[in-house]
PDB file of N, CA, C and O in Angstrom:
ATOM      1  N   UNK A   1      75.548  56.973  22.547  1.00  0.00           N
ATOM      2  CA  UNK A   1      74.803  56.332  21.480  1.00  0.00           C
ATOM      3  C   UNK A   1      73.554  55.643  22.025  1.00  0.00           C
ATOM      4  O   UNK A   1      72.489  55.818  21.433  1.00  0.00           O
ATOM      5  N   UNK A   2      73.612  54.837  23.160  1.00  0.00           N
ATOM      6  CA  UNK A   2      72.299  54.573  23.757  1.00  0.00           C
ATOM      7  C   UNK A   2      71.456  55.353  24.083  1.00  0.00           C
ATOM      8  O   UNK A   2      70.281  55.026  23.917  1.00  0.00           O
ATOM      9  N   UNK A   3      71.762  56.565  24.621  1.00  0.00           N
ATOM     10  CA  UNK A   3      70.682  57.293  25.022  1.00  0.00           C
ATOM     11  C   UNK A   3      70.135  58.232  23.725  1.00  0.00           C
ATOM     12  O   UNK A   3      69.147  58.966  23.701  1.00  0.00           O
ATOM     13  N   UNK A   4      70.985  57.995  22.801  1.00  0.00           N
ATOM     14  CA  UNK A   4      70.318  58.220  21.479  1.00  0.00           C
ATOM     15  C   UNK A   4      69.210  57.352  21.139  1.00  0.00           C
ATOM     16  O   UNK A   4      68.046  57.706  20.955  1.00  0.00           O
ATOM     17  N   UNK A   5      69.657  56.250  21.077  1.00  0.00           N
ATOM     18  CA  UNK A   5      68.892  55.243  20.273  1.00  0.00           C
ATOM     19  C   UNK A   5      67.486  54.865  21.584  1.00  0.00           C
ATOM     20  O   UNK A   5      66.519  54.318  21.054  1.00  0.00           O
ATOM     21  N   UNK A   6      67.339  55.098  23.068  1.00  0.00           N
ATOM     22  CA  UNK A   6      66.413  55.114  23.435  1.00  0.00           C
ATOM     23  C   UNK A   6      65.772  56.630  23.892  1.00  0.00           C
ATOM     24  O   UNK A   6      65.025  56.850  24.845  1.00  0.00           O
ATOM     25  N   UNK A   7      66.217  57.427  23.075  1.00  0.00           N
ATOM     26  CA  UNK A   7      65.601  59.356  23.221  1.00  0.00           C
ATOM     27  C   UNK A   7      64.785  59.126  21.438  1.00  0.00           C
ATOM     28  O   UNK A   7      63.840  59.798  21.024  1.00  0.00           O
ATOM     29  N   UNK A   8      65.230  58.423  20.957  1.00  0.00           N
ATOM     30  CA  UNK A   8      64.640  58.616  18.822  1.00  0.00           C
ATOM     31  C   UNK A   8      63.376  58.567  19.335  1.00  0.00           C
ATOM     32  O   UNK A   8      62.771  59.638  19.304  1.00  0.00           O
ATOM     33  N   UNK A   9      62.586  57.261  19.979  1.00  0.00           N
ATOM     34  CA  UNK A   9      61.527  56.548  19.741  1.00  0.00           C
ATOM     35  C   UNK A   9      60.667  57.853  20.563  1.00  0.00           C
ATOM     36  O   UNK A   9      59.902  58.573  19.922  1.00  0.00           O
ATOM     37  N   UNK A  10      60.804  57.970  21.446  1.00  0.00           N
ATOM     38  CA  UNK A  10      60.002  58.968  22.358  1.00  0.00           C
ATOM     39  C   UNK A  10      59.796  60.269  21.539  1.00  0.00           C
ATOM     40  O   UNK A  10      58.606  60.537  21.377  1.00  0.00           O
ATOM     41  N   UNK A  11      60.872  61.337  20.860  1.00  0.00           N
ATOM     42  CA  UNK A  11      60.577  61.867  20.288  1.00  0.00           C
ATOM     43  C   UNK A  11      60.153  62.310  18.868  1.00  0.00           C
ATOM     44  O   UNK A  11      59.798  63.381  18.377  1.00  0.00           O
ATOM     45  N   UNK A  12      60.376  60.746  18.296  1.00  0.00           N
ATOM     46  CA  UNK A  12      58.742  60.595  17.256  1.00  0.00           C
ATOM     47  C   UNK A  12      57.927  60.778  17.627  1.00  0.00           C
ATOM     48  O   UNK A  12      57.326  61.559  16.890  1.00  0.00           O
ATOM     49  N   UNK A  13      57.166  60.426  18.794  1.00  0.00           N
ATOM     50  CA  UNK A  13      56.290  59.783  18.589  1.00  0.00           C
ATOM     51  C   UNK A  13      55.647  61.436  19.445  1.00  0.00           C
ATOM     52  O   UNK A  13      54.501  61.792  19.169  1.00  0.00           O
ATOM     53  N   UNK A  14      56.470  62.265  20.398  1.00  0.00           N
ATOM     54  CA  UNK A  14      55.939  63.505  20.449  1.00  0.00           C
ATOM     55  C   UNK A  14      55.838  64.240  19.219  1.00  0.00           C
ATOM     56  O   UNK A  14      54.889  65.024  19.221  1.00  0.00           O
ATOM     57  N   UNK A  15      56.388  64.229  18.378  1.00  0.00           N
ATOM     58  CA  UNK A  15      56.619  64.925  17.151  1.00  0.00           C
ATOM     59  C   UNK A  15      55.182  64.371  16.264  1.00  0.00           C
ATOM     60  O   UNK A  15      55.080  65.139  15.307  1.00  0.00           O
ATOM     61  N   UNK A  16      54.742  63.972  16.248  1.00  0.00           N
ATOM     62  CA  UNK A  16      53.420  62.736  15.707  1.00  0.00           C
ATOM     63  C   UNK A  16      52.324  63.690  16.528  1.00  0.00           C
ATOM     64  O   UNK A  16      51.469  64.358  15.947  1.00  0.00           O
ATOM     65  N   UNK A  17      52.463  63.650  17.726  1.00  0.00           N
ATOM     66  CA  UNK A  17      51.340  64.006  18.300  1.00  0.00           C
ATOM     67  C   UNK A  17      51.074  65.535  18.235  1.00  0.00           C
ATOM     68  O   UNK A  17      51.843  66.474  18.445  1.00  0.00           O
ATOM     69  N   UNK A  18      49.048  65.504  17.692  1.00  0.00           N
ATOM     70  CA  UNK A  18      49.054  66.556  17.753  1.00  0.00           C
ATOM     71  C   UNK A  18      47.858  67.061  18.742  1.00  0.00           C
ATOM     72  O   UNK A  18      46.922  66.345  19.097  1.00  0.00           O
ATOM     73  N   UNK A  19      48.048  68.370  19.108  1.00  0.00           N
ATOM     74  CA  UNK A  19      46.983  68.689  20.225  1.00  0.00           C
ATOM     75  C   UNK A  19      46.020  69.793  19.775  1.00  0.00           C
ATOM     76  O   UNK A  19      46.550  70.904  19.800  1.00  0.00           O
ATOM     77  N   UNK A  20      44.689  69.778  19.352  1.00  0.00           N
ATOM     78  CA  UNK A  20      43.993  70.268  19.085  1.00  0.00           C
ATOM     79  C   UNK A  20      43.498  71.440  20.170  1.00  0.00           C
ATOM     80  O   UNK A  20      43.353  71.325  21.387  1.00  0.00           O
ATOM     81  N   UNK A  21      43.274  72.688  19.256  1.00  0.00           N
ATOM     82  CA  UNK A  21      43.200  73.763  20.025  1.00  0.00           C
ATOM     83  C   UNK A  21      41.841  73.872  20.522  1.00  0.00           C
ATOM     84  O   UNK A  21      40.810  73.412  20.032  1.00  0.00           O
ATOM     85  N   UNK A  22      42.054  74.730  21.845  1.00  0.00           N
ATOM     86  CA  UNK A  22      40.822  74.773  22.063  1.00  0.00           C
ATOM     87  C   UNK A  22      39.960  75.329  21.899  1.00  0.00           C
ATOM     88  O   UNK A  22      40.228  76.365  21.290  1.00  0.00           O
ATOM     89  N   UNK A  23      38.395  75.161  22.245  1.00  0.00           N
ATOM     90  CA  UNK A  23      37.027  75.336  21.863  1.00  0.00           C
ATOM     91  C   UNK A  23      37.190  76.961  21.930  1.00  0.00           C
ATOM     92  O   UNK A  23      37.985  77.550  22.663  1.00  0.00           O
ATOM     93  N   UNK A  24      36.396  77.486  21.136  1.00  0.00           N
ATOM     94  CA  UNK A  24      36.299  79.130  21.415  1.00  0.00           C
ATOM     95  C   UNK A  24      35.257  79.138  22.513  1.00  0.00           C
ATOM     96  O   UNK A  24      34.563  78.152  22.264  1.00  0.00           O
ATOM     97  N   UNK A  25      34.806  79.695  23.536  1.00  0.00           N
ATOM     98  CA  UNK A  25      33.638  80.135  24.208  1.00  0.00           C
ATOM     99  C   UNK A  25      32.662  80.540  23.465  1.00  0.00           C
ATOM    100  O   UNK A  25      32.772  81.554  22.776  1.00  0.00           O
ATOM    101  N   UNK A  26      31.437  79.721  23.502  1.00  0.00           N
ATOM    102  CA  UNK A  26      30.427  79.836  22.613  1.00  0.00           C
ATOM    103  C   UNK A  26      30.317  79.483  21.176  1.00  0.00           C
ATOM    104  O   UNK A  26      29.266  79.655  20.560  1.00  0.00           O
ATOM    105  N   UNK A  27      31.237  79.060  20.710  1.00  0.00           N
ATOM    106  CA  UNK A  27      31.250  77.884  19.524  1.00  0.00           C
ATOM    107  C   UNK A  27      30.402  76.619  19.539  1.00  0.00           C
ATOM    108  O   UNK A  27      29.960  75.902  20.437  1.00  0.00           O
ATOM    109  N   UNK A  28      30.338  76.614  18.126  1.00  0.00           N
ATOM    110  CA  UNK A  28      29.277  75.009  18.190  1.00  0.00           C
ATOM    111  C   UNK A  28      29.915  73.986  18.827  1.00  0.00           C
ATOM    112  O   UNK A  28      29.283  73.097  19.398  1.00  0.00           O
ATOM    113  N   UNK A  29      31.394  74.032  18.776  1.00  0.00           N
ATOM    114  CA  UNK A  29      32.400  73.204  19.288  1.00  0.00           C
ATOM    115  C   UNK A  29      32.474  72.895  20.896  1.00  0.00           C
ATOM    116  O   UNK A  29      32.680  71.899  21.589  1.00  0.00           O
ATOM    117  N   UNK A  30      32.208  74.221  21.109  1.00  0.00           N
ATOM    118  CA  UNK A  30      32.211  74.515  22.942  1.00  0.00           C
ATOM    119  C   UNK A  30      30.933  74.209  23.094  1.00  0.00           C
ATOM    120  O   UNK A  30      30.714  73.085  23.547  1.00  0.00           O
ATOM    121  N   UNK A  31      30.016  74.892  22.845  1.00  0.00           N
ATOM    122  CA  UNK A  31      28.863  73.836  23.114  1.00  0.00           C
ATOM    123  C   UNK A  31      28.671  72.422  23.139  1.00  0.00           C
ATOM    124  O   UNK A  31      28.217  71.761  24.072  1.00  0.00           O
ATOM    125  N   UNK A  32      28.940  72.146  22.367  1.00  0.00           N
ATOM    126  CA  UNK A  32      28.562  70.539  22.589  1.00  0.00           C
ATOM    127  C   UNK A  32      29.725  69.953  23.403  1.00  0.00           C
ATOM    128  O   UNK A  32      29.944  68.769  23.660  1.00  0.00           O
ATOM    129  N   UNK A  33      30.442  71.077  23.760  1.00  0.00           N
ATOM    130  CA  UNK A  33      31.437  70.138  24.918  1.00  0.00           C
ATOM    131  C   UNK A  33      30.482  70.715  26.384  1.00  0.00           C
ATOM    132  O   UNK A  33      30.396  69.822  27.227  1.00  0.00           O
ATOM    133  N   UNK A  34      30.110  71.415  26.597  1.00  0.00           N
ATOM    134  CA  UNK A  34      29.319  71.560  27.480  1.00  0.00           C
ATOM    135  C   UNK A  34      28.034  70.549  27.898  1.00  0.00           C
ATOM    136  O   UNK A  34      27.800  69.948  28.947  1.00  0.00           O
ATOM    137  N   UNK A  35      27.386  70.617  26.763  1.00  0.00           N
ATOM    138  CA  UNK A  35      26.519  69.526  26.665  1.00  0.00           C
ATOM    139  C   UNK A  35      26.718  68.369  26.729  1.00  0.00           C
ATOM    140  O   UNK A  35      25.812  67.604  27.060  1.00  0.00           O
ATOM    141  N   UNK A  36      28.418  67.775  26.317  1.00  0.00           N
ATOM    142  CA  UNK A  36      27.719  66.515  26.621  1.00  0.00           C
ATOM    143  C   UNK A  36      28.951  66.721  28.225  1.00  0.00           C
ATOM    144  O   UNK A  36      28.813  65.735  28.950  1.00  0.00           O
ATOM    145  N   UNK A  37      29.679  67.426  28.623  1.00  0.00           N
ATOM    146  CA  UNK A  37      30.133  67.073  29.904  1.00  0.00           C
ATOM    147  C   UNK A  37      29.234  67.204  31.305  1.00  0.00           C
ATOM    148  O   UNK A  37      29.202  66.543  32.343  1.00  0.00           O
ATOM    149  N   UNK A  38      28.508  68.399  30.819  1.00  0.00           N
ATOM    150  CA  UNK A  38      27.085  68.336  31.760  1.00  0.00           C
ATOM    151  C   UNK A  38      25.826  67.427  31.780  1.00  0.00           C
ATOM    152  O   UNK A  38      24.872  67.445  32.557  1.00  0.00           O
ATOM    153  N   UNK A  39      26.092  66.599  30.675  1.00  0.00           N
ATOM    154  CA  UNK A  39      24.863  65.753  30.107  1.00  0.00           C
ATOM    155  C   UNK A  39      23.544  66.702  30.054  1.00  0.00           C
ATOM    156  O   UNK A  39      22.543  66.187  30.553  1.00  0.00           O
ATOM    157  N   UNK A  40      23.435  67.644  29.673  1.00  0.00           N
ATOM    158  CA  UNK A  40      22.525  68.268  29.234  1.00  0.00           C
ATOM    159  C   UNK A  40      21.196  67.591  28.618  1.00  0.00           C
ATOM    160  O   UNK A  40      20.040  67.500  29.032  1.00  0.00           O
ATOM    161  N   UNK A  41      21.878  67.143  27.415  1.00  0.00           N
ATOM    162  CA  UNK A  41      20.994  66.502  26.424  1.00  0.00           C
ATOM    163  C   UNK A  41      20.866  64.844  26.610  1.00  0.00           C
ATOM    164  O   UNK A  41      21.663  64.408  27.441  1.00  0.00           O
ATOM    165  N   UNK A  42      20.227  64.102  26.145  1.00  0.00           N
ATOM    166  CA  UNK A  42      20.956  62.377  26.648  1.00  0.00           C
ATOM    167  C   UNK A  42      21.490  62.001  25.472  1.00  0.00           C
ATOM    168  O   UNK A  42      21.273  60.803  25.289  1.00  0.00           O
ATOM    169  N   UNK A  43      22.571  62.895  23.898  1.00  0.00           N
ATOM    170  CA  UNK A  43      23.387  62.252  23.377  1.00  0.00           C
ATOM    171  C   UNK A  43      22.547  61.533  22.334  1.00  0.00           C
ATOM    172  O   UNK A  43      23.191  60.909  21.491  1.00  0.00           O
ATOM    173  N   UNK A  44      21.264  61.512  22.244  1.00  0.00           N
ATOM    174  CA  UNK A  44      20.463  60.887  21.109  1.00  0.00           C
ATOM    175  C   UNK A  44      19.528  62.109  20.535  1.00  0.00           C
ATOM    176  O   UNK A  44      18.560  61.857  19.818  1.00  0.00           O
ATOM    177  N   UNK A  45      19.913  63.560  20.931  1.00  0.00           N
ATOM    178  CA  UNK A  45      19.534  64.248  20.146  1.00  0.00           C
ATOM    179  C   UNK A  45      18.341  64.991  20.583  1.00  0.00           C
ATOM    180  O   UNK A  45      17.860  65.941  19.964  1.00  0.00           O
ATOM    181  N   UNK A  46      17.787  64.391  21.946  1.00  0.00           N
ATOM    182  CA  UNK A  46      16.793  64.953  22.546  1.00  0.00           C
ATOM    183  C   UNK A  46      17.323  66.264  23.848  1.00  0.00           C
ATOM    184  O   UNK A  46      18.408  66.437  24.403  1.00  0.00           O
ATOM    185  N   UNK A  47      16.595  66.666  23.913  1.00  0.00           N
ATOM    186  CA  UNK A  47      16.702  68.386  25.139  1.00  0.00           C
ATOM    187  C   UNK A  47      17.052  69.341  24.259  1.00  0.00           C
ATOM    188  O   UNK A  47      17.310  69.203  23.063  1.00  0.00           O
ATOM    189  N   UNK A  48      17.046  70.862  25.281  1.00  0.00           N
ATOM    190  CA  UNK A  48      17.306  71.681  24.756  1.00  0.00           C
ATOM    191  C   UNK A  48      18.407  71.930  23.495  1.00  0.00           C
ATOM    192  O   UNK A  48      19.501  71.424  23.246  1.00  0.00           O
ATOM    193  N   UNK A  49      17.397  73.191  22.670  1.00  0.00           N
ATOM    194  CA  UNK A  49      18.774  73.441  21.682  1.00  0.00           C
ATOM    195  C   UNK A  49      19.920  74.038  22.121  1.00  0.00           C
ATOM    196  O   UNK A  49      19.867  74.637  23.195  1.00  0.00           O
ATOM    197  N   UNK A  50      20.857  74.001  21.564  1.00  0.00           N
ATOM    198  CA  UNK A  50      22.022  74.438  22.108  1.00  0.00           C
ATOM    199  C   UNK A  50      21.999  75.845  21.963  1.00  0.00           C
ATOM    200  O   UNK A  50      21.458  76.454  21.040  1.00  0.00           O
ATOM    201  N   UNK A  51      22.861  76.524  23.303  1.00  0.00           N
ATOM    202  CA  UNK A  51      22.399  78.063  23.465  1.00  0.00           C
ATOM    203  C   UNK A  51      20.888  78.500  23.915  1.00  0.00           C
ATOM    204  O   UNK A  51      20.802  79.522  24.596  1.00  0.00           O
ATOM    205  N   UNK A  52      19.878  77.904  23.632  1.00  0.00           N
ATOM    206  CA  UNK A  52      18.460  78.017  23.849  1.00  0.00           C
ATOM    207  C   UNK A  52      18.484  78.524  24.992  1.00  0.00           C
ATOM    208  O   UNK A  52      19.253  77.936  25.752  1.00  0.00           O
ATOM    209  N   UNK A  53      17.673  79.825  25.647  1.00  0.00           N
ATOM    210  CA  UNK A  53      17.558  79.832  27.328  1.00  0.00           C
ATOM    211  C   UNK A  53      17.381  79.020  27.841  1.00  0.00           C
ATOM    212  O   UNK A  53      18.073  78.907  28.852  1.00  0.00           O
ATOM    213  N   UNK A  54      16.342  77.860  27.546  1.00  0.00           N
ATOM    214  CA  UNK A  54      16.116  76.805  28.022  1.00  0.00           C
ATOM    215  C   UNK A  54      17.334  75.635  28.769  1.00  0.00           C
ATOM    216  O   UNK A  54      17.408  75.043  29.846  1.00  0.00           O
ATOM    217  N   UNK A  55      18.332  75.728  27.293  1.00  0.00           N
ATOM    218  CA  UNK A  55      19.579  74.781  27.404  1.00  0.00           C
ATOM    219  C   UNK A  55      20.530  75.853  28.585  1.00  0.00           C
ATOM    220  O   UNK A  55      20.947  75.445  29.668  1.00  0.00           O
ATOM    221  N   UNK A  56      20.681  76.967  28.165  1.00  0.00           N
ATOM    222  CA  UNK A  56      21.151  77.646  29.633  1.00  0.00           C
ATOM    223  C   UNK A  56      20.977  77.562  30.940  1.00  0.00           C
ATOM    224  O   UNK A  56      21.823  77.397  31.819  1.00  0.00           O
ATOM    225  N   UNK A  57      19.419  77.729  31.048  1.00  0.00           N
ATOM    226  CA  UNK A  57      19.087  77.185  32.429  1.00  0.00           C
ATOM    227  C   UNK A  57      19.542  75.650  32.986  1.00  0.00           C
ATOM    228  O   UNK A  57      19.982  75.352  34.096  1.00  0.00           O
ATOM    229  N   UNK A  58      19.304  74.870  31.932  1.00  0.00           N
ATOM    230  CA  UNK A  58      19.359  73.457  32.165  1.00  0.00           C
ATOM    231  C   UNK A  58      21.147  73.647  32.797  1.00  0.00           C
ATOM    232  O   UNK A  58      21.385  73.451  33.989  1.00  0.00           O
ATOM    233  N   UNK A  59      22.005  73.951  32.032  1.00  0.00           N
ATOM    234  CA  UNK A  59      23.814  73.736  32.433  1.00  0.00           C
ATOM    235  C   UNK A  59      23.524  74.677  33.953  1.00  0.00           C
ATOM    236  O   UNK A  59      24.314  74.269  34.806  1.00  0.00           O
ATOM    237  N   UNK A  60      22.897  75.456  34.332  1.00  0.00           N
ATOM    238  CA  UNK A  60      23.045  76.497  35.489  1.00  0.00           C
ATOM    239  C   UNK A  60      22.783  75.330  36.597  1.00  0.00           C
ATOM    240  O   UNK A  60      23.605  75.160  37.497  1.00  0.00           O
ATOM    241  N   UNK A  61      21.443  74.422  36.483  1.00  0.00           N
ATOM    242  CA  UNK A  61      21.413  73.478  37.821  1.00  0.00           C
ATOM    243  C   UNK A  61      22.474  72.430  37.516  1.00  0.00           C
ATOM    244  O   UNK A  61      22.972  71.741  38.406  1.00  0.00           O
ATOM    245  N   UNK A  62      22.785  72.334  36.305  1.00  0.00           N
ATOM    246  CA  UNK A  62      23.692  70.961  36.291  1.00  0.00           C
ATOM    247  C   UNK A  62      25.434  71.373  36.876  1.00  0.00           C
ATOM    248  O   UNK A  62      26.335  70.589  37.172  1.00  0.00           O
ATOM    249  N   UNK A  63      25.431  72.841  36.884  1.00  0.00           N
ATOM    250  CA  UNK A  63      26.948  73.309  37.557  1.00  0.00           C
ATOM    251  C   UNK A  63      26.759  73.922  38.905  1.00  0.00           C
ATOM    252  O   UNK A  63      27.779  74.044  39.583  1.00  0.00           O
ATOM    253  N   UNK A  64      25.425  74.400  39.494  1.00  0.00           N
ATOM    254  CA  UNK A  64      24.974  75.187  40.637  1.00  0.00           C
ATOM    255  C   UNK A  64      24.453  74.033  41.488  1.00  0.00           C
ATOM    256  O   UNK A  64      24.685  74.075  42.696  1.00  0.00           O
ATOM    257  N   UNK A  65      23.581  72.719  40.832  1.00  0.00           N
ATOM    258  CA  UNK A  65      22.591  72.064  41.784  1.00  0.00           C
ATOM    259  C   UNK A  65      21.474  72.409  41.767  1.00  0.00           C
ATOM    260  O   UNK A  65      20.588  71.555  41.771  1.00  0.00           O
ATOM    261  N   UNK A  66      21.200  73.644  41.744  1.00  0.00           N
ATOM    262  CA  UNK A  66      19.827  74.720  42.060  1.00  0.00           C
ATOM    263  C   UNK A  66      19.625  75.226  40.961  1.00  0.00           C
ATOM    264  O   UNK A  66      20.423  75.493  40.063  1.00  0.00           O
ATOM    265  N   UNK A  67      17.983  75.435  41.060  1.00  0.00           N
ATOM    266  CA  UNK A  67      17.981  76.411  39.549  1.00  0.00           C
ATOM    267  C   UNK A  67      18.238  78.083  39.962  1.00  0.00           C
ATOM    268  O   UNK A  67      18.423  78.590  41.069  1.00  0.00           O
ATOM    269  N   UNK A  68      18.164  78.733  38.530  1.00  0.00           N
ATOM    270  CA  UNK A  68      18.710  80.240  38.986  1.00  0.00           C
ATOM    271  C   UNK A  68      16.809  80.543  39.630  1.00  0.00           C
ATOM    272  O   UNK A  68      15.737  79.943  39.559  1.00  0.00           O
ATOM    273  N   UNK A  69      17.210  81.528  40.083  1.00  0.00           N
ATOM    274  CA  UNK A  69      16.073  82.659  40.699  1.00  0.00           C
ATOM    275  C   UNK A  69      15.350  83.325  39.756  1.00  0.00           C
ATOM    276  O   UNK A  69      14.206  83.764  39.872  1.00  0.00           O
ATOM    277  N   UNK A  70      16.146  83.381  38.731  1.00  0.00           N
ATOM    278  CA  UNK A  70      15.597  83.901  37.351  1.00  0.00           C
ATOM    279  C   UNK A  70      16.125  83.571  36.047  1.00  0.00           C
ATOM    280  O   UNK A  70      17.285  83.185  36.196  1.00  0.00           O
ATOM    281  N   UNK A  71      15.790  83.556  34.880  1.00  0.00           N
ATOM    282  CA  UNK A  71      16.711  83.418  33.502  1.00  0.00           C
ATOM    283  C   UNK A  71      18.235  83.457  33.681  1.00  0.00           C
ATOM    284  O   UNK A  71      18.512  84.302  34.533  1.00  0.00           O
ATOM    285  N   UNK A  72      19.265  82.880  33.211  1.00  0.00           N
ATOM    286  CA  UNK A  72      20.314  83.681  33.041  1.00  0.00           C
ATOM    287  C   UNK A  72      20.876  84.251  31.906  1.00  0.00           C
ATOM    288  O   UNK A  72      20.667  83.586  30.891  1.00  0.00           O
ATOM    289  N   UNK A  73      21.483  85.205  31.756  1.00  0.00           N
ATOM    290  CA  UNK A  73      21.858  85.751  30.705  1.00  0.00           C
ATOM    291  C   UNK A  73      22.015  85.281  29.508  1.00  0.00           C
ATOM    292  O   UNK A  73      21.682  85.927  28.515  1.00  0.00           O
ATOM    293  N   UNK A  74      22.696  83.751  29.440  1.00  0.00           N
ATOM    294  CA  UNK A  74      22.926  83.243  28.002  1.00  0.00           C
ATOM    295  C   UNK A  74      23.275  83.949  27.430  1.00  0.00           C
ATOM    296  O   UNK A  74      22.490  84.187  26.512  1.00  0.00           O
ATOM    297  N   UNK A  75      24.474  84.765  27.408  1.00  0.00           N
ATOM    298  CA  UNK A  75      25.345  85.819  26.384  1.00  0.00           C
ATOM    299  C   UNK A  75      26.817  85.236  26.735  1.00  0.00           C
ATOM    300  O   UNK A  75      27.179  84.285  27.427  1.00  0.00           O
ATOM    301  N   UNK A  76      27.425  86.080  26.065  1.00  0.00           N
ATOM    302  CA  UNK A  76      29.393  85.564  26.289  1.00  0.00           C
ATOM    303  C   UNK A  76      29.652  85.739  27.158  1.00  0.00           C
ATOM    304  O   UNK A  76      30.494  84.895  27.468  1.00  0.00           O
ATOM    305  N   UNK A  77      29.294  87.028  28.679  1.00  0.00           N
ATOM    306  CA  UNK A  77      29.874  86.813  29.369  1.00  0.00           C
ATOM    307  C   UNK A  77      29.676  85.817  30.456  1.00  0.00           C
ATOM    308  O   UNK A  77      30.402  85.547  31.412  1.00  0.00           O
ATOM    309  N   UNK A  78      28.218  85.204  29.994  1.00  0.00           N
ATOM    310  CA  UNK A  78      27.899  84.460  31.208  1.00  0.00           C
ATOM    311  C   UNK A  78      28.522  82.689  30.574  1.00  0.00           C
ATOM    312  O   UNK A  78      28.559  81.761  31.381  1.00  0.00           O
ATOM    313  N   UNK A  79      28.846  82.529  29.461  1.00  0.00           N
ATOM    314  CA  UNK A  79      29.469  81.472  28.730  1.00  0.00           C
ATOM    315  C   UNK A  79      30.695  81.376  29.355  1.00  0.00           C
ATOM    316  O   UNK A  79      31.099  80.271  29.716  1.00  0.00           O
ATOM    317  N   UNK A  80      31.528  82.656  29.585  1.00  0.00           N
ATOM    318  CA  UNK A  80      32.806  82.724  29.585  1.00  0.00           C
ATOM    319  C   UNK A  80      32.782  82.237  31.428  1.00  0.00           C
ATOM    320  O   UNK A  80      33.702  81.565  31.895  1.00  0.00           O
ATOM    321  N   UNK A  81      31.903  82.586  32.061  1.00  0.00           N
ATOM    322  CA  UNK A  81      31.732  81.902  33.935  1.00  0.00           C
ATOM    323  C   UNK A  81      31.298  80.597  34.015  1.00  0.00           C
ATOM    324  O   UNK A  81      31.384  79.847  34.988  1.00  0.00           O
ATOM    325  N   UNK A  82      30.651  80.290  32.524  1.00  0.00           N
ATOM    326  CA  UNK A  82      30.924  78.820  32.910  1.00  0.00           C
ATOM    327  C   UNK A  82      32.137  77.882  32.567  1.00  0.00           C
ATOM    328  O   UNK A  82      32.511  76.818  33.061  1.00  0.00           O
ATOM    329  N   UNK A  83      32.718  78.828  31.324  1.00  0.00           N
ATOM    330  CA  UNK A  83      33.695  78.151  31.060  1.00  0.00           C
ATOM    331  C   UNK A  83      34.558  78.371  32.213  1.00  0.00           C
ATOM    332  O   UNK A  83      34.659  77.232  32.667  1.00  0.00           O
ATOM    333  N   UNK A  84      35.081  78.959  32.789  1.00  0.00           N
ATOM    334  CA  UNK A  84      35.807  79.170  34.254  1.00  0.00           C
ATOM    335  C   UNK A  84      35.216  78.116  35.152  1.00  0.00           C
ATOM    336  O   UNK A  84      36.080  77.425  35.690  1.00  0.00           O
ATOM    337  N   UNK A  85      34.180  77.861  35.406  1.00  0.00           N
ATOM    338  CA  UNK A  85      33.540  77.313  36.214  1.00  0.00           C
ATOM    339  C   UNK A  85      33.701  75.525  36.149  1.00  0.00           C
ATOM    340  O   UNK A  85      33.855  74.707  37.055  1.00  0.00           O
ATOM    341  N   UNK A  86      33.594  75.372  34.731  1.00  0.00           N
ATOM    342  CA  UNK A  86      34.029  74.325  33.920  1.00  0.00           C
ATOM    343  C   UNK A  86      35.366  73.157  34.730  1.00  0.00           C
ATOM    344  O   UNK A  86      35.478  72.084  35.323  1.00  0.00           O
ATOM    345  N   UNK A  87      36.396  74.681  34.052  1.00  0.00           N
ATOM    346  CA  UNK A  87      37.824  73.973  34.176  1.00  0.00           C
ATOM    347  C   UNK A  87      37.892  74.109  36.025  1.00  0.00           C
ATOM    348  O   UNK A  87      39.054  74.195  36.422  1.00  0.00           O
ATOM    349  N   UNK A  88      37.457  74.120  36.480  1.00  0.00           N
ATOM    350  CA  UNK A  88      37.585  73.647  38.445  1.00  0.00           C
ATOM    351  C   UNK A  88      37.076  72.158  38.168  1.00  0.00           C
ATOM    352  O   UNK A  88      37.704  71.344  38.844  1.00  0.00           O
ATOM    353  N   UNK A  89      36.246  71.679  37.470  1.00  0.00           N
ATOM    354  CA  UNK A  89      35.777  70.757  37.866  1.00  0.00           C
ATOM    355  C   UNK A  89      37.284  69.403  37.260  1.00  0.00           C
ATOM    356  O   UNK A  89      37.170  68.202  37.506  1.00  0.00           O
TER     357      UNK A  89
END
């Protein structure tokens, strides 16, 4: 009976909790998790638009250090290497 009455409270309160799924790659959702974990933008609405080559390049030095040598792709598959790239950090 005790380990009833101290097992109830714990599994309310998992039962309560809920965990939101995650961002699709390349969603407005995933974007702006990019943006603001890279600080891309400064959060008041200024820098690149989101997705913009511009805003691409910008996340490439903010996850590389360096800028690229050239444009980068800014398509899904190069979204999907940062998202990989992402979850190491």
């Amino acid at each position: 009976m005790r380990i009833f009455l101290m097992l109830a409270p714990a599994l309310l309160l998992a039962a309560c909790q809920t965990t939101a799924p995650p961002e699709t790659v390349g969603s407005e959702a995933w974007l702006e998790k990019v943006d603001r974990q890279l600080a891309v933008s400064d959060g008041q609405g200024h820098g690149p638009d989101y997705g913009s080559q511009e805003w691409c390049n910008v996340v490439h030095i903010r996850l590389y250090g360096q800028r690229p040598a050239q444009p980068v792709p800014c398509d899904q598959a190069w979204m999907e290497t940062v998202d990989q790239e992402m979850k190491k950090r």
